[in-house]
C-alpha angles and dihedrals in degrees: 000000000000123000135200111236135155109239104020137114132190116203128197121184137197146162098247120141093195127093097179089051097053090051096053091043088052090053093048133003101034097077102060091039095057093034095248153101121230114215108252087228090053106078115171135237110241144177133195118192128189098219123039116257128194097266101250081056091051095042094043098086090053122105118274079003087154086064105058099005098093088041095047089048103051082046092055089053099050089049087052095252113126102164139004137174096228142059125171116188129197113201126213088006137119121193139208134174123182084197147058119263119251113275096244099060126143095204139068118200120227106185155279109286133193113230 
């Protein structure tokens, strides 16, 4: 479920190389794999690289970044994941899933941050 609140973001990551793809699979399969529907009016904020980065690295050129980078980072390491080629960040949301995302997910969610 995803939730409206302030000062909030919620950040996915992934190793596509593809922007094209990610964007097709926002506007369409990323809701039923993570359990949730996206407000129309709330678009992300994304990035596809074609190499891996650390994911600081790969979170520092988003909006407001200084404010959950260091968090989302530290987050990402403890959950064994060190780059990635993709970040997809949800503004102003909160989510919650009381169930495991399908198996054929892009995506991996990182967490909810502050900013």
């Amino acid at each position: 479920m995803m939730t409206r609140k302030g000062s909030c973001v919620a950040i996915w990551l992934g190793q596509a190389t593809d922007e094209l793809e990610v964007d097709e699979y926002l506007g369409n399969d990323f809701g039923s794999d993570f359990h949730c529907c996206p407000e129309e009016n709330n678009v992300p904020e994304f990035t596809v690289l074609p190499e891996p980065l650390k994911v600081h690295e790969l979170l520092k050129p988003f909006s407001s970044s200084m404010h959950f980078m260091d968090a989302a980072s530290n987050l990402a390491q403890q959950k064994g994941i060190i780059a990635a080629t993709t970040a997809v960040i949800y503004y102003h949301t909160f989510f919650t899933s009381g169930t495991s995302p399908a198996h054929t997910a892009k995506l991996i969610f990182l967490g909810n941050f502050e900013w």
